[in-house]
Backbone as CSV, one residue per row, in Angstrom:
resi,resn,N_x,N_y,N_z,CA_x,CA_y,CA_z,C_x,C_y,C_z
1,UNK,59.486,-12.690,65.234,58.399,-12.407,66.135,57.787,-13.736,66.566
2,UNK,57.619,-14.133,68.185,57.252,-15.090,68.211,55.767,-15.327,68.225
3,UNK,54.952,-16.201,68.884,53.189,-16.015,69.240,53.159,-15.232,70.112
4,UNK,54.214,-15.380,71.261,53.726,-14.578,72.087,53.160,-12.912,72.607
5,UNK,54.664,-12.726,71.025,54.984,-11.295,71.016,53.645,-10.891,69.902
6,UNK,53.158,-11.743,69.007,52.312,-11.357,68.437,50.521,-11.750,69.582
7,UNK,50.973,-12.154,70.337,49.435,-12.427,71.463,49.500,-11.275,71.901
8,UNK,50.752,-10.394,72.495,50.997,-9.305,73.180,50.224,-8.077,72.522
9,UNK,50.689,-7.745,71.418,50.467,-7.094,70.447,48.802,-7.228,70.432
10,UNK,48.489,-8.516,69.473,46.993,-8.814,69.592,46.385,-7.923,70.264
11,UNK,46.386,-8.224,72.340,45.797,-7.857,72.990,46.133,-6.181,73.010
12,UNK,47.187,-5.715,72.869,47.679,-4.207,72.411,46.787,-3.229,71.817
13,UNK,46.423,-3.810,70.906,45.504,-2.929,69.677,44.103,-3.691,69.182
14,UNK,43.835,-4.972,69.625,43.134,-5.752,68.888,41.559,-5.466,69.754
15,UNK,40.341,-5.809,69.070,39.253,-6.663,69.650,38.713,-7.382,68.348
16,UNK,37.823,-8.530,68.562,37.752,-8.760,67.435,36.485,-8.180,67.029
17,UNK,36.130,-8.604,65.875,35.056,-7.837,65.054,33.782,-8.519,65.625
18,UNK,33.860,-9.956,66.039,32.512,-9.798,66.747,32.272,-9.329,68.152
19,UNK,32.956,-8.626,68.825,33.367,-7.405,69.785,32.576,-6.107,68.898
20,UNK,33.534,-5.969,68.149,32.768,-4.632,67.798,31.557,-4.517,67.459
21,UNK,31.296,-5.430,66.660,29.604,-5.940,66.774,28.998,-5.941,67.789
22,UNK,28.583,-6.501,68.713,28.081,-6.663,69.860,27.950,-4.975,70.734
23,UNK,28.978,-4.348,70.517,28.912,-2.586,71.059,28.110,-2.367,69.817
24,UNK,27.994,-1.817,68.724,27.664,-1.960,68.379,25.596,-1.865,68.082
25,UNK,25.317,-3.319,68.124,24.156,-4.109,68.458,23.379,-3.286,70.126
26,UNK,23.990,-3.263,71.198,23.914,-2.914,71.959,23.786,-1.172,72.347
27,UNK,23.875,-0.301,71.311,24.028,0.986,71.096,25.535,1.319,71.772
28,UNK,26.098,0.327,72.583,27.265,1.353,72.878,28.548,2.218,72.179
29,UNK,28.043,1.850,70.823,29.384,2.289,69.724,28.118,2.767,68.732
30,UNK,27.843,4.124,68.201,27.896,3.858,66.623,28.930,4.137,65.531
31,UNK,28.740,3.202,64.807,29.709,2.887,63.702,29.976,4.238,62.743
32,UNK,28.809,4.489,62.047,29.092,5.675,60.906,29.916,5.309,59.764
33,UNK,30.101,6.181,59.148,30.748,5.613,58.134,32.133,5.115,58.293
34,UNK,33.170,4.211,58.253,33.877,3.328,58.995,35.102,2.351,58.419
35,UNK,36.362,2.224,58.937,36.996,1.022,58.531,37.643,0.230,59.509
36,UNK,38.024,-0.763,59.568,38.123,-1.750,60.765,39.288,-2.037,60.132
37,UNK,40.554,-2.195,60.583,42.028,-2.625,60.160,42.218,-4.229,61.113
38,UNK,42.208,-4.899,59.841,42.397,-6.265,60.500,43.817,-6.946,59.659
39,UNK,44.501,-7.645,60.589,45.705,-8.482,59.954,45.765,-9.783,60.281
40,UNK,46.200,-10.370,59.389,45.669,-12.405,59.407,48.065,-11.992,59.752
41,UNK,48.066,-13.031,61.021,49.214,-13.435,61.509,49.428,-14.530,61.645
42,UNK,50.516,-15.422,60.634,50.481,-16.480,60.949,52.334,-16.911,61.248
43,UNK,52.411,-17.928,61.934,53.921,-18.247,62.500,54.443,-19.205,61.256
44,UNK,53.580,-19.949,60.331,54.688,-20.832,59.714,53.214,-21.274,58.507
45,UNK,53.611,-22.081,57.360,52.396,-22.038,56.338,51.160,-22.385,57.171
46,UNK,51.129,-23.291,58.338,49.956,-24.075,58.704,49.067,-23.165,59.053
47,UNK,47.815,-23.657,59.270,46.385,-22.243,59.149,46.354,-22.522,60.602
48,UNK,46.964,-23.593,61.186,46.765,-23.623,62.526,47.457,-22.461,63.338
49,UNK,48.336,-21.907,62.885,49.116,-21.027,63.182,48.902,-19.255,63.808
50,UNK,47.788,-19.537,62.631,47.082,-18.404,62.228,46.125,-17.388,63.282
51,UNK,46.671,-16.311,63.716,45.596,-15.297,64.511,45.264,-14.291,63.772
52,UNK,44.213,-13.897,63.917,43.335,-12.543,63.360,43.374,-11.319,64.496
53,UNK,43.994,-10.042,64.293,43.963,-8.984,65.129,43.336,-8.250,64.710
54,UNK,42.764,-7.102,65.094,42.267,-5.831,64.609,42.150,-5.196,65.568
55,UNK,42.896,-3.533,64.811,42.816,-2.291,65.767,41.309,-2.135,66.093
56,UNK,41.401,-1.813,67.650,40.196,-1.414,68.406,39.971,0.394,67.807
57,UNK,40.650,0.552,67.231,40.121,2.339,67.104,39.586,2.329,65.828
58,UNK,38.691,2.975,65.350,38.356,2.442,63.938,39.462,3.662,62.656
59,UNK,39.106,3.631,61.619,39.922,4.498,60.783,38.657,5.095,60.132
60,UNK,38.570,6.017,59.508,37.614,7.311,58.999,37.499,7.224,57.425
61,UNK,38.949,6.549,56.942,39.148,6.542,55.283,40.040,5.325,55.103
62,UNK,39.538,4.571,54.106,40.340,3.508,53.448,41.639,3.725,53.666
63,UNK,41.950,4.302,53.223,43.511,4.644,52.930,44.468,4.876,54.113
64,UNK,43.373,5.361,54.889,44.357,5.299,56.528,44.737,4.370,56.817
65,UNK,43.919,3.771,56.760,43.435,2.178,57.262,44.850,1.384,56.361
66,UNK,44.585,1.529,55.321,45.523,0.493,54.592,47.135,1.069,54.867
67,UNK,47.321,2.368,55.088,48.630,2.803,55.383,49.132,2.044,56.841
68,UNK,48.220,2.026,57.657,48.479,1.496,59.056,48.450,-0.133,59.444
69,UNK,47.840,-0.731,58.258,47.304,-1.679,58.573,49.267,-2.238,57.766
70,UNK,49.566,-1.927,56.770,50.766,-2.424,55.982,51.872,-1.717,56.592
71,UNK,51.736,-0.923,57.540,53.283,-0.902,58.139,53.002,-2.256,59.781
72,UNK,51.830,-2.152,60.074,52.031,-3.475,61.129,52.732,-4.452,60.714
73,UNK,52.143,-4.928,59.194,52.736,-5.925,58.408,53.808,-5.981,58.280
74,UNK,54.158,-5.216,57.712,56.055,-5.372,57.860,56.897,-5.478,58.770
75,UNK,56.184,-4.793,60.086,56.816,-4.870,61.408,56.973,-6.276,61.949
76,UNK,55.806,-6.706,61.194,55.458,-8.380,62.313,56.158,-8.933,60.947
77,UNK,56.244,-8.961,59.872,57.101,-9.654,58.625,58.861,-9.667,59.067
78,UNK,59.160,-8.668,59.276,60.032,-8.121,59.635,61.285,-9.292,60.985
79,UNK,59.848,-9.368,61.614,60.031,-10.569,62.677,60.152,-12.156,62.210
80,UNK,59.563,-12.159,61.178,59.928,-13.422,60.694,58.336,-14.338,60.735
81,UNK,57.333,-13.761,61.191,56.165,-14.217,61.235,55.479,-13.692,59.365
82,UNK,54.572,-14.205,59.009,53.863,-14.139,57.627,52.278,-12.774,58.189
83,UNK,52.106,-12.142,57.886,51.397,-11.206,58.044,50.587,-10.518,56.670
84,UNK,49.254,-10.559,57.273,48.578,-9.879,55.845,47.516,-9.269,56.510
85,UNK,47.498,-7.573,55.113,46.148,-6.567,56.397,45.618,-6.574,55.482
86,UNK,44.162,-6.273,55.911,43.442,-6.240,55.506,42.231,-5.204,56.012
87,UNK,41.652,-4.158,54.914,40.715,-3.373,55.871,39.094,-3.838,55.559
88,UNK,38.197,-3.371,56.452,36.945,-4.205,56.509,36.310,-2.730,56.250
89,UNK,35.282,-2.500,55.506,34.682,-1.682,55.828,33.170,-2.195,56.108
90,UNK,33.122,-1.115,57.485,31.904,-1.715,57.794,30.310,-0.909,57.776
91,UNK,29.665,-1.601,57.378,28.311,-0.738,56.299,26.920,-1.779,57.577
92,UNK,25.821,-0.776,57.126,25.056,-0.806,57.671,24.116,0.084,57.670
93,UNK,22.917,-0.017,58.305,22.151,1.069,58.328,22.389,2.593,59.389
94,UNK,23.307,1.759,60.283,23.775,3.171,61.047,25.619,3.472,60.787
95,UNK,25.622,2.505,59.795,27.022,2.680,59.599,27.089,4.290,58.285
């Protein structure tokens, strides 16, 4: 998998979390109770390498989240890129 195919992707499914924040902040999203599926993508050891994606749809239960978030991983592993998910849960007073 190259950057590009993982920029593609990125923009595919991704916003980042201070995106979702900002809807958010702004009332246009509420959160509720919540998980945010994020994956650290990197092309080779260097951190320079490294992009952060996360699905724009949120997940309802941990476990979704982590089922979906570890088959991306393998897909983009798969490619030959280093991939790690990770889910966020996100808390708050209207979360």
């Amino acid at each position: 998998m190259t950057q590009k195919d993982v920029k593609a992707l990125g923009q595919d499914i991704s916003v980042t979390l201070q995106q979702i924040s900002l809807l958010h902040v702004t009332g246009l999203v509420g959160l509720g109770k919540m998980w945010v599926g994020i994956l650290l993508v990197c092309f080779d050891p260097m951190a320079l390498s490294c992009k952060i994606i996360a699905k724009s749809e949120p997940f309802y239960s941990e476990q979704a989240c982590l089922e979906e978030a570890e088959q991306m991983a393998t897909q983009i592993r798969r490619g030959g890129a280093y991939a790690t998910p990770h889910c966020h849960k996100v808390e708050g007073d209207s979360a």
